[in-house]
C-alpha positions as CSV (number, residue, x, y, z in Angstrom):
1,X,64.8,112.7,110.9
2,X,61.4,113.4,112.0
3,X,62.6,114.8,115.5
4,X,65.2,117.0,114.0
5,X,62.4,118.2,111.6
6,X,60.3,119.1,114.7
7,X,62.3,120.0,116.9
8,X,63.5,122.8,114.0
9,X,59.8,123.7,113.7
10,X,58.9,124.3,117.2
11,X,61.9,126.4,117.8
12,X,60.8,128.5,114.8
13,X,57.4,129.1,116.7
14,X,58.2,128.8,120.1
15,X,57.9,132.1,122.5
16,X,61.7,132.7,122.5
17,X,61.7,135.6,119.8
18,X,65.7,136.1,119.4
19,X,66.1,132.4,119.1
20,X,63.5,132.4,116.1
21,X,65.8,135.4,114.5
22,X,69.1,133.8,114.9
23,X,67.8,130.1,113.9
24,X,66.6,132.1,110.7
25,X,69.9,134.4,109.9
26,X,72.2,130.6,110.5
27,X,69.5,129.3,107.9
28,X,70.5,131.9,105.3
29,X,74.3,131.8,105.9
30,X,73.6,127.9,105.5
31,X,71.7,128.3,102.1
32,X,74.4,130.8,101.0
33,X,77.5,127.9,101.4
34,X,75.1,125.1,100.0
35,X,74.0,127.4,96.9
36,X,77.9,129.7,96.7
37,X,80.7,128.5,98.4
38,X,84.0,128.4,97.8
39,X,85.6,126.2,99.5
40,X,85.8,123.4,97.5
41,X,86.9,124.8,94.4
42,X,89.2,126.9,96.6
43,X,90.8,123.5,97.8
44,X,90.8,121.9,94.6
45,X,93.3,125.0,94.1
46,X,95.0,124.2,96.8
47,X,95.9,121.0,96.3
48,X,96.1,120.2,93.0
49,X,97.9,123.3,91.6
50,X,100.4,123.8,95.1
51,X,100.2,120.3,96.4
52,X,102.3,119.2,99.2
53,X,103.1,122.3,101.5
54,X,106.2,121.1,103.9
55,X,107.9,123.8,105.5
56,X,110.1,125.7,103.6
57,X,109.7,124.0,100.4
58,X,108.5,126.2,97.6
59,X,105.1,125.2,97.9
60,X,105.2,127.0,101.3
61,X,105.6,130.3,99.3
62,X,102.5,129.4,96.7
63,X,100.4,128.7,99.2
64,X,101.1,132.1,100.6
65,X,100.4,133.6,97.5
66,X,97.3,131.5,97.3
67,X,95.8,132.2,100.8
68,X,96.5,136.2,99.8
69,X,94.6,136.2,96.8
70,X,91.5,133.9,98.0
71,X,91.1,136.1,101.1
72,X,90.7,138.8,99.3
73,X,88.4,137.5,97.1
74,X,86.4,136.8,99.8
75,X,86.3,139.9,101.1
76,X,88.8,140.6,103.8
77,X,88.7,144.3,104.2
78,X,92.8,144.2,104.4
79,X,95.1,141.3,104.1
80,X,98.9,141.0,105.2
81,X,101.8,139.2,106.1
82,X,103.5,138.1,109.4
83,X,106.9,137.1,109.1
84,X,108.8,134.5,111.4
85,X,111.2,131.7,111.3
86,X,110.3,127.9,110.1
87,X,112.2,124.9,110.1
88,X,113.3,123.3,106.8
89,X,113.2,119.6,107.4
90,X,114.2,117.5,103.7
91,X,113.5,114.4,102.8
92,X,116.3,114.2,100.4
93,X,114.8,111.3,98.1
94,X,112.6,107.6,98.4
95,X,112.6,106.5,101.7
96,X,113.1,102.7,101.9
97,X,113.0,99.7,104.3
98,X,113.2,95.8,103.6
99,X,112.9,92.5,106.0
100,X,115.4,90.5,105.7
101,X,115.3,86.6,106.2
102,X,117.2,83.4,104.9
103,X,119.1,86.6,102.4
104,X,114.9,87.3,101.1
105,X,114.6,90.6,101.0
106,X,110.8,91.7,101.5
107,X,110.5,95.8,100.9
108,X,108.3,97.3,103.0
109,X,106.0,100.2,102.6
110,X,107.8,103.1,104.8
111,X,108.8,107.0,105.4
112,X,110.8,108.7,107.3
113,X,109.3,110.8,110.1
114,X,109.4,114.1,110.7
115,X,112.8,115.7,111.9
116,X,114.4,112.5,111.4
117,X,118.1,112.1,110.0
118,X,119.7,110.4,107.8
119,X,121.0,106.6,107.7
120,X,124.3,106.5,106.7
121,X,125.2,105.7,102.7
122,X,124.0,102.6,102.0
123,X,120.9,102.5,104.8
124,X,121.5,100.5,107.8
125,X,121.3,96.8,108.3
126,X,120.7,95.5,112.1
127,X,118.3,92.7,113.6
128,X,114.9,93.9,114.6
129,X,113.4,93.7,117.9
130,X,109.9,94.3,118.1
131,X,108.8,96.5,121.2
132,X,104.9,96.4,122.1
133,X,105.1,99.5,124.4
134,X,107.2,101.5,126.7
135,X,107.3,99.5,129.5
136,X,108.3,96.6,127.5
137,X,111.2,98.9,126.4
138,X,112.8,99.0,130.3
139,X,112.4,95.5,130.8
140,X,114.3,94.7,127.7
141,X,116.3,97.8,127.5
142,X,119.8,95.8,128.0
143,X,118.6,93.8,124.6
144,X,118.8,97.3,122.4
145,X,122.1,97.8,121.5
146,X,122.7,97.2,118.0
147,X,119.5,97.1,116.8
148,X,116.4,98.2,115.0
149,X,113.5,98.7,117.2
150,X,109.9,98.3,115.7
151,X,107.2,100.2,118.4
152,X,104.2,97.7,117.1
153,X,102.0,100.1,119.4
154,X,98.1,100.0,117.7
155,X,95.4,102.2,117.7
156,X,93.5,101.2,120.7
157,X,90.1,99.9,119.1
158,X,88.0,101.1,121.8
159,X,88.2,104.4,121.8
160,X,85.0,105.7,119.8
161,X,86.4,108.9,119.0
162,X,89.8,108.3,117.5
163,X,91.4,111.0,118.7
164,X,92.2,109.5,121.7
165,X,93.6,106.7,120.4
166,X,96.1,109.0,118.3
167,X,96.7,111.0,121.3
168,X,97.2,107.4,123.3
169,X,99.7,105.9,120.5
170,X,102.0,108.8,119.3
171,X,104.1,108.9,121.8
172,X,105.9,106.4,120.2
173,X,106.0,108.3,117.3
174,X,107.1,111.8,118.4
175,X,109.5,110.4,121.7
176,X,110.3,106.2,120.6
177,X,113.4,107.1,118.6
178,X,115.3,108.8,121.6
179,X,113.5,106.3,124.0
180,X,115.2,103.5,122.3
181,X,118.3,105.5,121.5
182,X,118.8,106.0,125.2
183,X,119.6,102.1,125.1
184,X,122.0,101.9,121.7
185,X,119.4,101.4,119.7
186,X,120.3,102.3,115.9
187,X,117.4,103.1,114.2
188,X,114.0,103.3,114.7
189,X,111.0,101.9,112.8
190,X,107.3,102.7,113.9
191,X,103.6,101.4,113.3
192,X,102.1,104.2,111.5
193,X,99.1,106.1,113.7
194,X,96.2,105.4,111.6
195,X,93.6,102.1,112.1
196,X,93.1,102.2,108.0
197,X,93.0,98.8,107.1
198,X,95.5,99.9,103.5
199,X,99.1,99.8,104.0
200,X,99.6,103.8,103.5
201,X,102.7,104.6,106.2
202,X,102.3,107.5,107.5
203,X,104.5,109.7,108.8
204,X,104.5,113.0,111.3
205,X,106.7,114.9,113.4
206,X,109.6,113.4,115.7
207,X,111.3,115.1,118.6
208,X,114.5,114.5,119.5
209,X,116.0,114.5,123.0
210,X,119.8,116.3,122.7
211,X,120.7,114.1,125.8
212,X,120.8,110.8,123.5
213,X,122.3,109.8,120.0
214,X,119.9,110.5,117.0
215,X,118.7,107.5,115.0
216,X,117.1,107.7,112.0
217,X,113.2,106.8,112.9
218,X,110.6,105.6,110.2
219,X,106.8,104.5,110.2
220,X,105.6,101.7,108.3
221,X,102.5,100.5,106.6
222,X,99.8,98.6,108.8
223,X,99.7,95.8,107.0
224,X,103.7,95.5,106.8
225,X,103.5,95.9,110.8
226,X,101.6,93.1,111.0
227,X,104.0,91.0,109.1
228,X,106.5,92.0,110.8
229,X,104.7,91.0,114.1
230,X,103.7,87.5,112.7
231,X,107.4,86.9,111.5
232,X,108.2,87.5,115.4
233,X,105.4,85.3,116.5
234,X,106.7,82.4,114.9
235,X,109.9,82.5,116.2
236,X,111.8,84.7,113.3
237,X,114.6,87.0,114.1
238,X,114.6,88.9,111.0
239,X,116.9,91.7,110.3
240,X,115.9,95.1,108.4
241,X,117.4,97.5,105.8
242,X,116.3,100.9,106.6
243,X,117.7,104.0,104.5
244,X,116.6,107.7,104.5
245,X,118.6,110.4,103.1
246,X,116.3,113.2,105.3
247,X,118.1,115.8,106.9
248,X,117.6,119.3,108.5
249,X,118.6,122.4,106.8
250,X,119.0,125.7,108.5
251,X,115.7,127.7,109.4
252,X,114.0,129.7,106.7
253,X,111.5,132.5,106.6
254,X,107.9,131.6,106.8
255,X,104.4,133.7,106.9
256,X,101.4,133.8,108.2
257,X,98.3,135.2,106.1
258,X,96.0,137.0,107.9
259,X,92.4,138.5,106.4
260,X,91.0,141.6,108.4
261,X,87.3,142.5,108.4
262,X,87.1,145.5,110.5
263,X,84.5,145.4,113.6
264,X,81.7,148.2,113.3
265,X,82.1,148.7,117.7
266,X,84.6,147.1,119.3
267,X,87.5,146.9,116.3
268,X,90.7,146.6,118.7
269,X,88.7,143.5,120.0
270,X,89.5,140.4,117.8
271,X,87.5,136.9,116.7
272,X,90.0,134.5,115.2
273,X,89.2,131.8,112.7
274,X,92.3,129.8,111.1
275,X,93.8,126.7,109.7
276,X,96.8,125.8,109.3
277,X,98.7,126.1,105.5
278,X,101.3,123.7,105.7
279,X,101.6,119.9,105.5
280,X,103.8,116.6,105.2
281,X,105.0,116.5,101.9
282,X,103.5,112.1,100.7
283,X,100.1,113.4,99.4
284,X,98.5,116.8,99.0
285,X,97.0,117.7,102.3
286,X,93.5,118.2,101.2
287,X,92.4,116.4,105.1
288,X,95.1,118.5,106.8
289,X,94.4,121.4,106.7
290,X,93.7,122.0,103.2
291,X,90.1,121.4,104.4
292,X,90.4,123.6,107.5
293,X,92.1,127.1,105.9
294,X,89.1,126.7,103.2
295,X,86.7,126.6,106.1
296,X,87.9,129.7,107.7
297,X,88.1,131.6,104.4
298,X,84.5,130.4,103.7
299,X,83.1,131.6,106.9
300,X,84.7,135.1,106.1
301,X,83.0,135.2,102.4
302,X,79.6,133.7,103.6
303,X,79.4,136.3,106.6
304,X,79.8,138.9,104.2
305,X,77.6,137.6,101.0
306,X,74.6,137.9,103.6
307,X,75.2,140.9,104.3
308,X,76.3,140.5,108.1
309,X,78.1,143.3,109.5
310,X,80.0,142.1,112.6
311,X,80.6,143.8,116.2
312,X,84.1,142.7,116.4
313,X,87.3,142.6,114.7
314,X,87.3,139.2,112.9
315,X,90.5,137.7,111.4
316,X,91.4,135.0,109.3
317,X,94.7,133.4,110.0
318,X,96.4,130.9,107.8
319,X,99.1,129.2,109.7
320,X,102.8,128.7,108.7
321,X,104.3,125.8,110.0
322,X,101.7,123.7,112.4
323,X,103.5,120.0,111.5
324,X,106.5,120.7,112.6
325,X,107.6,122.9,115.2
326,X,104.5,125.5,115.5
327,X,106.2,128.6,114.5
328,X,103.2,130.6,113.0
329,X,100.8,130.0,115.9
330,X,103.5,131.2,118.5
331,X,104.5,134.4,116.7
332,X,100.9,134.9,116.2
333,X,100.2,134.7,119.9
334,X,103.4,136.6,120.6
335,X,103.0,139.8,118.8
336,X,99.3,139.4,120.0
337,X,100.9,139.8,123.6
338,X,103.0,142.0,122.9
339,X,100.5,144.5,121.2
340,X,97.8,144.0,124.3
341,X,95.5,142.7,122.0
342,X,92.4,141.7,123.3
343,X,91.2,138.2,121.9
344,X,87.4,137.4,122.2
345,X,87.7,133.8,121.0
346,X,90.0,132.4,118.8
347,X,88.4,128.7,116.4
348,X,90.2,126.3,114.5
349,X,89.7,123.9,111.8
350,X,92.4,121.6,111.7
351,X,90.2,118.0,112.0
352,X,89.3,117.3,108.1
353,X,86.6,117.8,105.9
354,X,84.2,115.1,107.5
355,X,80.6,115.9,109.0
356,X,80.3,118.2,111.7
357,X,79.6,116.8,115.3
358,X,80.4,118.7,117.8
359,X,83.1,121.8,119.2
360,X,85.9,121.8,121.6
361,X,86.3,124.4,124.0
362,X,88.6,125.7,126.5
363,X,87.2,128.1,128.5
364,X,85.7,128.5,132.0
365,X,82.4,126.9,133.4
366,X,80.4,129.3,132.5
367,X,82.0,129.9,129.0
368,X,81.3,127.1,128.1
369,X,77.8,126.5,129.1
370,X,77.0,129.5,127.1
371,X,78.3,127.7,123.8
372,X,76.0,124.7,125.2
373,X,73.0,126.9,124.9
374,X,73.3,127.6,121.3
375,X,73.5,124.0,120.1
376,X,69.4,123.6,119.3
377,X,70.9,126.6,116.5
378,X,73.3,124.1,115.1
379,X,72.1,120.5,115.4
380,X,69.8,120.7,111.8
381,X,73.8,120.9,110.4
382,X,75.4,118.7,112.3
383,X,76.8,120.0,115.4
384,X,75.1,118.2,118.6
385,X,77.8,118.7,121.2
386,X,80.0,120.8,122.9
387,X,83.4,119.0,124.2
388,X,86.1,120.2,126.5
389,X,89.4,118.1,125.1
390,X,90.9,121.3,124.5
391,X,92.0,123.4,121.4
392,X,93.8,122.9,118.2
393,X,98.1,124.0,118.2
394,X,97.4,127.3,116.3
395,X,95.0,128.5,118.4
396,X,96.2,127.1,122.1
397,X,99.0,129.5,122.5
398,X,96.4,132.5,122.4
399,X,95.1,131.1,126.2
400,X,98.6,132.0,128.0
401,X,99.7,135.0,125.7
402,X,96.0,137.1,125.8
403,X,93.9,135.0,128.1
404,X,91.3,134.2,124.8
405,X,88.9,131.6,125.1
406,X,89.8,128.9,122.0
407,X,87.8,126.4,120.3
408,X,88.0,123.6,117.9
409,X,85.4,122.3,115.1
410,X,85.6,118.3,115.6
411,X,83.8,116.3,112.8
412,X,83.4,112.7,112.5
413,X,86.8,110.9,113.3
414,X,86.1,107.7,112.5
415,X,88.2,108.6,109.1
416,X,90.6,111.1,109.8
417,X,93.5,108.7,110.3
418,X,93.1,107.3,107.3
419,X,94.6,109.9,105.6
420,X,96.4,111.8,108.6
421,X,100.3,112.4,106.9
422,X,99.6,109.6,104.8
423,X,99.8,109.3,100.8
424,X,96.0,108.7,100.1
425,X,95.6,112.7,101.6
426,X,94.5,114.2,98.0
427,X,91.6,116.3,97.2
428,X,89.8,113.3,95.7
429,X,89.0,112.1,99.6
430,X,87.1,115.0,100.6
431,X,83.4,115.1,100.3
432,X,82.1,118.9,99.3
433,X,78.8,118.1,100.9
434,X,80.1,117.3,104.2
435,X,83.1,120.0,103.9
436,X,80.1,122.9,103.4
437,X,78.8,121.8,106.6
438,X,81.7,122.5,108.5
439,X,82.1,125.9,107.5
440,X,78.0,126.4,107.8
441,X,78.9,125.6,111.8
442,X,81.5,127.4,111.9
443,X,80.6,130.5,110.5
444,X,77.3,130.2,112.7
445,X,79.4,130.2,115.9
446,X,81.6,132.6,114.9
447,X,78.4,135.3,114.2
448,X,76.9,134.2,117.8
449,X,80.2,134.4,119.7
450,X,80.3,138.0,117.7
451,X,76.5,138.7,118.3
452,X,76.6,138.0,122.3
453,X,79.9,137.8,123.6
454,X,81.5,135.2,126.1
């Protein structure tokens, strides 16, 4: 504490005058989110009066409403609409699985993923085989027909920042049905990606390869997982129910909301900040991206409350459809392209509400050793790093379509996937303190990248 304290002091007084002028303007946009903001009565909004935002369910179209209404009321010089088609994925009901031995059945604590279909009427009843990974999957592939598979794949404990260890295990999720489907497989049940120690399954978006039949695919509860691993371990060949009325209904229409504050000298040049509106439908989304589209709309109504007045075009984009196929972000960068837009840098907030540690960002060498020399302006609030892991799914597509640089805000992981897709996602979960802090950062980036350039 006492180094941070000094180290804040001598950059006040050291010879470097602009440093000592921008430490002291990201001081006042930091006193005006710890003494004003919005964002946590904003998501409160969010997710206790919408709640659940799945793709074309009618909560989509409140949250559109919402994001109108609380851009403008922070400010946004204009605020509009951009129209494109999302998917409209159902769950159709109560997901439900059960382990079967010795004619005990055990219900376990599941839900379908993403894009999955539906078991036939009645569920499905088959023996379980419990695959550990892919290559297990070949060896055994002549085993498959017939049955269940359970992917018992675990967050790799190693990994400090957890985001490897999701990127590392869902595979399984998004590619395991058809995998196993290739090999007659008839449904699909998968250990959730989280290392919570609850039983919360969580569940997330599937992809489905045409070539093969599709099975209906479900995640299940870490602590069910296990059981069902120690079942095998004794020597059990237990069967499973598994029923899931989910099914896919034709595409639907879908907006993104977009908040305009006009630049003062370069307004056909734009800054982006967003998060993304939608999410799975078991819990309220407060982590994802509740959390995120209240950070951009905060760094949009702090900006302004001090009085900044910025060089470029900045816009704040609320997503449509990030979970499951990505439709806002591409028509975003589309009409972006096709307009000639010229993109400065485009941020995203789509990692929770946790304590800021550090940004991710795609860009060149240079790019990014310029974002490197800021952070003595942002480690008092949190930010003491600068990674290169790449860019959130809203904001990537910008790179290929209008050549912008892209960045993420990553704060603390070591929660996230508690709550990722999972019921125990509600407002309740997210700390105001620590969510203030992450717009703070990322409203102090956004007014340097607008300041200096890249």
């Amino acid at each position: 504490m006492c180094r941070i304290l000094f180290g804040f002091i001598a950059l006040l007084f050291s010879g470097d005058l602009q440093s000592q002028s921008d430490s002291l303007f990201i001081r006042k946009i930091a006193d005006e989110v710890f003494q004003h903001s919005m964002a946590y009565g904003n998501l409160r909004v969010l997710t206790k009066t919408i709640g659940p935002r799945l793709s074309g369910t009618p909560q989509t179209y409140m949250a559109e409403k919402w994001g109108e209404e609380a851009l403008k009321v922070a400010g946004a010089d204009r605020v509009y609409l951009q129209q494109c088609n999302i998917p409209h994925w159902v769950r159709g009901g109560k997901d439900q699985a059960a382990v079967i031995m010795d004619n005990d059945h055990q219900l376990l604590q599941v839900i379908a993923l993403g894009n999955s279909v539906s078991t036939k009427r009645g569920g499905i009843t088959a023996p379980m085989i419990l695959i550990n990974d892919f290559e297990e999957l070949e060896q055994r592939k002549n085993e498959l027909k017939g049955k269940i598979v359970f992917y018992n794949y675990p967050f790799n404990p190693n990994f400090v920042n957890t985001l490897f260890a999701y990127f590392d295990a869902v595979p399984y999720r998004a590619l395991g049905p058809s995998r196993a489907a290739k090999y007659g497989a008839v449904g699909v049940v998968v250990r959730s990606m989280s290392s919570s120690t609850d039983n919360f399954p969580h569940t997330g978006a599937m992809v489905y390869n045409d070539s093969f039949p599709k099975v209906p695919a479900l995640a299940v509860g870490l602590q069910d997982a296990d059981k069902l691993a120690a079942l095998v371990a004794r020597n059990k060949n237990p069967s499973l129910y598994i029923s899931t009325n989910a099914h896919t209904l034709p595409d639907t229409i879908g907006f993104n909301v977009i908040g305009e504050w006009k630049g003062s000298e370069f307004p056909d040049q734009y800054i982006v900040v967003g998060g993304h509106l939608d999410s799975w439908d078991p819990a309220e989304g407060a982590q994802d991206d509740g959390a995120g589209c209240v950070h951009s709309i905060e760094v949009l109504r702090a900006l302004k409350a001090v009085g900044y007045k910025p060089r470029h075009t900045i816009r704040i984009v609320l997503f449509t459809d990030e979970e499951n196929r990505g439709s806002g972000a591409s028509k975003y960068a589309s009409e972006a392209k096709a307009k000639n837009e010229k993109h400065i840098f485009a941020l995203e907030s789509d990692g929770g509400g946790f304590t800021p540690r550090s940004f991710s960002i795609g860009g060149s060498p240079e790019q990014i050793s310029v974002f490197r020399s800021w952070l003595p302006l942002l480690n008092l609030y949190g930010v003491t790093d600068i990674l290169t892991i790449g860019a959130g799914a809203d904001v990537d597509p910008l790179v290929e379509a209008v050549g912008a640089v892209t960045g993420e805000l990553i704060p603390d992981t070591q929660r996230y996937f508690d709550y990722h897709h999972a019921g125990n996602d509600v407002f309740e979960k997210v700390n105001k303190r620590e969510l203030e802090l992450g717009a703070i950062n990322m409203a102090a980036l956004i007014y340097l990248v607008d300041k200096y350039g890249l």
